[in-house]
C-alpha positions as CSV (number, residue, x, y, z in Angstrom):
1,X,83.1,223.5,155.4
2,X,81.7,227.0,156.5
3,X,78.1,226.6,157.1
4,X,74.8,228.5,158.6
5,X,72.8,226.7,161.1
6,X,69.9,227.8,163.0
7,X,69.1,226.6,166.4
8,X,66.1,225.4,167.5
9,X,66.8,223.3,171.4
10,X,69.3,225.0,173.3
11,X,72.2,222.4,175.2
12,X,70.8,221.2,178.4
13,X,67.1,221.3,177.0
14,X,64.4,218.6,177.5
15,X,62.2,220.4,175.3
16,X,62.0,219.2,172.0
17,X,61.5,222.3,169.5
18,X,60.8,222.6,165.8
19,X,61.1,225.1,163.4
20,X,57.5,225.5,161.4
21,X,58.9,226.0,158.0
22,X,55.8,226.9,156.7
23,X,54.8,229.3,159.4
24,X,59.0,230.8,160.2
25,X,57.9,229.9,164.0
26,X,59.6,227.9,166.2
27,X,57.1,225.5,168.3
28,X,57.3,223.4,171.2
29,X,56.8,219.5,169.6
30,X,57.2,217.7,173.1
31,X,59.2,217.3,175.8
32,X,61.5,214.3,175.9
33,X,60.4,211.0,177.4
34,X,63.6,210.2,179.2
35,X,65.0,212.3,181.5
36,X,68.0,212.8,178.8
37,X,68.6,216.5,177.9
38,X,70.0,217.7,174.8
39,X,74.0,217.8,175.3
40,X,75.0,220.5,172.9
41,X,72.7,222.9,170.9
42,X,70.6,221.2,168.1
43,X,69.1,222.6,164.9
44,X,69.5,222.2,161.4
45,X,71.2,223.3,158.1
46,X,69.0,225.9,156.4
47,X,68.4,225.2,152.4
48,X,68.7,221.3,152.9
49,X,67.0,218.8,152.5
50,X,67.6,215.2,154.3
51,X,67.0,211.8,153.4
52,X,64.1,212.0,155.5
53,X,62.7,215.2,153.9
54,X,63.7,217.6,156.7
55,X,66.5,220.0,156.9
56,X,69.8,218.2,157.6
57,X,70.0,218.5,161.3
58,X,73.3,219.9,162.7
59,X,74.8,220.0,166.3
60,X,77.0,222.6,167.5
61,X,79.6,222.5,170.4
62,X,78.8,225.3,172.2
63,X,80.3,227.0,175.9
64,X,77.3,228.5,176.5
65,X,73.6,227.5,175.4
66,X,72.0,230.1,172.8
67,X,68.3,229.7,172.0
68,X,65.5,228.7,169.4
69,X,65.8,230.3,166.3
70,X,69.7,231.4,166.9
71,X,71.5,231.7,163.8
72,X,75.2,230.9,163.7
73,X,78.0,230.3,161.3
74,X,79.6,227.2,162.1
75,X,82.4,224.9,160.6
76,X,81.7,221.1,159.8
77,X,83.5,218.6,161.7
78,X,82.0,214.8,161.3
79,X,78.5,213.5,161.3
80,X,76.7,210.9,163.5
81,X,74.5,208.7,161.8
82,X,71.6,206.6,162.8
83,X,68.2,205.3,161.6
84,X,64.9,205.9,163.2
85,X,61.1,205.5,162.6
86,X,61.4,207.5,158.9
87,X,64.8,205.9,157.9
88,X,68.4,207.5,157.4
89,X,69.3,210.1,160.0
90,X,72.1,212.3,159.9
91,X,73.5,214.9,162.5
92,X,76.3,217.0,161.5
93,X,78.9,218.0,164.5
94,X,79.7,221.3,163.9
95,X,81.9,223.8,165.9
96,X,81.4,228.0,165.9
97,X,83.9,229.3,163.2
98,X,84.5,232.0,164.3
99,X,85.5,231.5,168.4
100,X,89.2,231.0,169.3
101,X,88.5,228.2,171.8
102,X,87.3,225.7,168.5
103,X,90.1,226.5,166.4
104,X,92.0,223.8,167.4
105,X,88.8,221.8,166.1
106,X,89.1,220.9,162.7
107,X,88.1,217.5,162.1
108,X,86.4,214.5,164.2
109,X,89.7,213.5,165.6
110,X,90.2,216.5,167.1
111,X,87.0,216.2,169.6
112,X,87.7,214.6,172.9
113,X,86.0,211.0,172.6
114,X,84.3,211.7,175.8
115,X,82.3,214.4,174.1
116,X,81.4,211.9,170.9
117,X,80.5,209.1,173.2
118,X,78.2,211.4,175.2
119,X,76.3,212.7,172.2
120,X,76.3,208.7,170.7
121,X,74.7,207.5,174.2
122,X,72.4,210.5,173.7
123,X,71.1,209.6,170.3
124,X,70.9,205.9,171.3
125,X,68.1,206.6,174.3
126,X,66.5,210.0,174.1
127,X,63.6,208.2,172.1
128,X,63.6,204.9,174.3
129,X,60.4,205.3,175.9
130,X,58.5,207.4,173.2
131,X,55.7,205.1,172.0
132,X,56.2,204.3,167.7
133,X,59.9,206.2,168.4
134,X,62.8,204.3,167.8
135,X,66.9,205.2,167.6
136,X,69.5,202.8,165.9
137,X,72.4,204.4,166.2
138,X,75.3,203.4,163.6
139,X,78.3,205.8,164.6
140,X,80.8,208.9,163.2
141,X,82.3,209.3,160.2
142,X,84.7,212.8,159.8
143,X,84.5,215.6,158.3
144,X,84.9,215.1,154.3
145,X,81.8,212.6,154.9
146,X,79.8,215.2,156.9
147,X,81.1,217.9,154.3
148,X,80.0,215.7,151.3
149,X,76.5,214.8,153.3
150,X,75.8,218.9,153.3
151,X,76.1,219.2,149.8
152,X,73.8,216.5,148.7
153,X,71.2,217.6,151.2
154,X,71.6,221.1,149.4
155,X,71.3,219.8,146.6
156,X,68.4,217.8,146.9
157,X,66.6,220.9,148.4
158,X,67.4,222.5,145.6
159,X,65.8,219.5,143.2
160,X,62.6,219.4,145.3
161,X,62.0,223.2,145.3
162,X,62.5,223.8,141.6
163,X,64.5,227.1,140.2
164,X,64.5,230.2,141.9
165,X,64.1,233.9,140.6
């Protein structure tokens, strides 16, 4: 599934950035605990809705880090799921669609497992010494689960915000 997703912590990051929603700004939350950095470029789905009440956060494999607030069409892959101190979390792997070096990328089987299991081990510790943070990782599922996760999270967004003109 073709997708937009805007960045908000480039790859190699240990700043943790949010978008303000309310404000259109990206701030500066915290800075990790651990001395994990982000692996890939993190952000979210714009015009979701999560379980958690937050856009549906998205992951992009990347050559080259972009930055906060980067906008970028990107094709779904799998989703990584995992529970933390608000419930359900789910991160969509995604891949640029349009750059010839992904196009072999298509599905979660396509991704090297190294590259999974660094983003799992990731996940599992970057909150681990955040006090009232906590990461239970559960695993991937592929792509027609991450594709059917996107579309409820759109459409719960568009429940909670009510018609538009």
């Amino acid at each position: 599934m073709e997708i937009e997703m805007v960045v908000e912590i480039p790859g190699g990051s240990r700043n943790k950035y949010e978008m303000d929603h309310r404000l259109g700004r990206i701030r500066l939350d915290r800075m990790l605990f651990t001395a994990t950095r982000y692996p890939h470029d993190y952000g979210y789905i714009p015009d979701t809705c999560a379980e958690d009440g937050d856009p549906l956060d998205a992951m992009v494999l990347l050559e080259e880090p972009t930055f906060p607030g980067c906008q970028i069409t990107v094709r779904s892959v799998g989703v990584f799921w995992m529970h933390d101190e608000k419930g359900a979390d789910a991160k969509v792997l995604t891949v640029p669609s349009r750059d010839v070096r992904y196009e072999e990328i298509r599905d979660l089987r396509d991704v090297h497992e190294h590259i999974l299991d660094e983003i799992a081990h990731f996940f599992d510790i970057y909150k681990s010494l955040e006090p009232g943070k906590s990461a239970d990782v559960r695993g991937w599922q592929d792509r027609q689960v991450a594709d059917r996760t996107i579309v409820e999270a759109a459409e719960r967004a568009r429940a909670t915000s009510g018609p538009t003109a």
